[in-house]
C-alpha positions as CSV (number, residue, x, y, z in Angstrom):
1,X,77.5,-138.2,-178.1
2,X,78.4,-141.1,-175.5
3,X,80.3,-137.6,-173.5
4,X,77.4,-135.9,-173.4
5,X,75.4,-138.6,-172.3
6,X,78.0,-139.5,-168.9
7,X,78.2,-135.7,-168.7
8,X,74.1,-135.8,-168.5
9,X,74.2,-139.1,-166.0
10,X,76.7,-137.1,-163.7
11,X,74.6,-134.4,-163.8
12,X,71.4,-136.2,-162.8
13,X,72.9,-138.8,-160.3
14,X,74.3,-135.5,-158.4
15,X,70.8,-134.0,-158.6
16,X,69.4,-137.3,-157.2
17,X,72.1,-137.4,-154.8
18,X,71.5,-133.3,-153.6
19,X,67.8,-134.1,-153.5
20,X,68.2,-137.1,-151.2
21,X,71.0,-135.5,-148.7
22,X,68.2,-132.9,-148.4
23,X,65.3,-135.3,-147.9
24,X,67.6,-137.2,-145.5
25,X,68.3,-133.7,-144.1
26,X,64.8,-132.9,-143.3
27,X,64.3,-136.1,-142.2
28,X,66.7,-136.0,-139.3
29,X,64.9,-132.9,-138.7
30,X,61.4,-134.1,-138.2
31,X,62.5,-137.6,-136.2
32,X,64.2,-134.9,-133.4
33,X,60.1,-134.7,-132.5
34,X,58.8,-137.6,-134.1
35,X,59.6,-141.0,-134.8
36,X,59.5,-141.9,-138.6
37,X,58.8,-145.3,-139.5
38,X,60.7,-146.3,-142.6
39,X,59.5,-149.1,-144.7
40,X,60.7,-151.3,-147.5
41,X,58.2,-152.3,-150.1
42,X,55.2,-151.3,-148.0
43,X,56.2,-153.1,-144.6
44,X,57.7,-151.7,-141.8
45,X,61.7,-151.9,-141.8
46,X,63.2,-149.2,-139.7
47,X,62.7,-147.0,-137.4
48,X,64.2,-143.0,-137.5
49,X,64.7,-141.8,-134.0
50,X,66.0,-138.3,-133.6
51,X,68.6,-138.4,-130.2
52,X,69.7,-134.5,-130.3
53,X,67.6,-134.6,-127.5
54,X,68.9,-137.1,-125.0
55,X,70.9,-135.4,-122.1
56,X,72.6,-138.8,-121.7
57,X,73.7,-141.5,-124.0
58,X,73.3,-144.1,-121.5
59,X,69.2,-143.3,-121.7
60,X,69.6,-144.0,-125.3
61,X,71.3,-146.9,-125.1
62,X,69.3,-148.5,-121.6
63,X,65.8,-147.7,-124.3
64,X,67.1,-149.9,-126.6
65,X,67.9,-152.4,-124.1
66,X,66.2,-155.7,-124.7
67,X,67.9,-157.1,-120.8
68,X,66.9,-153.3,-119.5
69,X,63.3,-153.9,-120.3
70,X,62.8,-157.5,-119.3
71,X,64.2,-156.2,-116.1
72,X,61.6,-153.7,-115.9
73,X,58.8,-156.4,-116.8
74,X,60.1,-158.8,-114.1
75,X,59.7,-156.4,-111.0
76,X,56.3,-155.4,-112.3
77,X,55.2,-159.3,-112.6
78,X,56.8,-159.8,-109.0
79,X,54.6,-156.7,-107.0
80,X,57.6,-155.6,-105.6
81,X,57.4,-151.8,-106.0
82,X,58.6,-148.7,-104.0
83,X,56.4,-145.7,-104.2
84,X,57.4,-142.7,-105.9
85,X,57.6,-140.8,-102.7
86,X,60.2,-143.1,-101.0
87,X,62.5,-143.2,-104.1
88,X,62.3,-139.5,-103.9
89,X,63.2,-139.3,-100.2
90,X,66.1,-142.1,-100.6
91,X,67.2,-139.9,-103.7
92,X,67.2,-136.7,-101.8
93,X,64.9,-135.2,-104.9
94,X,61.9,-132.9,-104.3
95,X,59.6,-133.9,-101.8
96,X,56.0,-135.4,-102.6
97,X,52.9,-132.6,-102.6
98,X,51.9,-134.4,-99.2
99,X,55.2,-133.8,-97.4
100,X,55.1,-130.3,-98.5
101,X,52.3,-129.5,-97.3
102,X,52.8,-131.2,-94.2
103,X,56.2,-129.4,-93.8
104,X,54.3,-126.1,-94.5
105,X,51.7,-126.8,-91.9
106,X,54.4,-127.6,-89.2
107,X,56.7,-124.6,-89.9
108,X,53.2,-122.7,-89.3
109,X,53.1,-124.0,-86.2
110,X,56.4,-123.9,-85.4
111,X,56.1,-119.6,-86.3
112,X,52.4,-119.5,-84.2
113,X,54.2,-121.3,-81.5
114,X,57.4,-118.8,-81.6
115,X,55.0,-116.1,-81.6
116,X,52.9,-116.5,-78.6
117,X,55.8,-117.5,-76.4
118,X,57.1,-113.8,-77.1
């Protein structure tokens, strides 16, 4: 009888253990869009956060930075910010909306003035 009964225990402890790779499975699958807040007798423990997504693994790790984000905190206490549009043009990224448009306007002129001197 005791064989049967192992045989029985192997046989639900692998069930338990398929059930829960598959739970853990899906899991991973959901936290790739949403966070999932894991918690241990009611309160919150963990947090699951799917990273499949991150194109670096030096965002992931600056997030999770606790000197990263004090960093942050202290330039926004001390006033000290740069627009946008200048961190773009030091960057060489896309230009603001407003120099875009100004741009456009000039290379109108630029064509209106080409035009009439013909």
């Amino acid at each position: 009888m005791k064989a049967i009964r192992d045989a029985d225990l192997a046989s639900d402890v692998q069930g338990m253990l398929d059930h829960a790779q598959s739970d853990v499975q899906g899991m991973l699958d959901h936290a790739q869009t949403e966070s999932i807040l894991v918690t241990r007798v009611g309160k919150p423990s963990a947090m699951l956060v799917g990273i499949e997504n991150f194109y670096d693994e030096e965002d992931f790790q600056l997030m999770r930075s606790p000197e990263f984000w004090q960093m942050i905190a202290d330039r926004r206490r001390s006033g000290e910010m740069i627009p946008l549009a200048e961190v773009q043009a030091r960057l060489g990224l896309d230009k603001s909306v407003k120099a875009k448009r100004k741009n456009a306007a000039n290379g109108k002129q630029r064509k209106r003035r080409a035009a009439g001197s013909k």
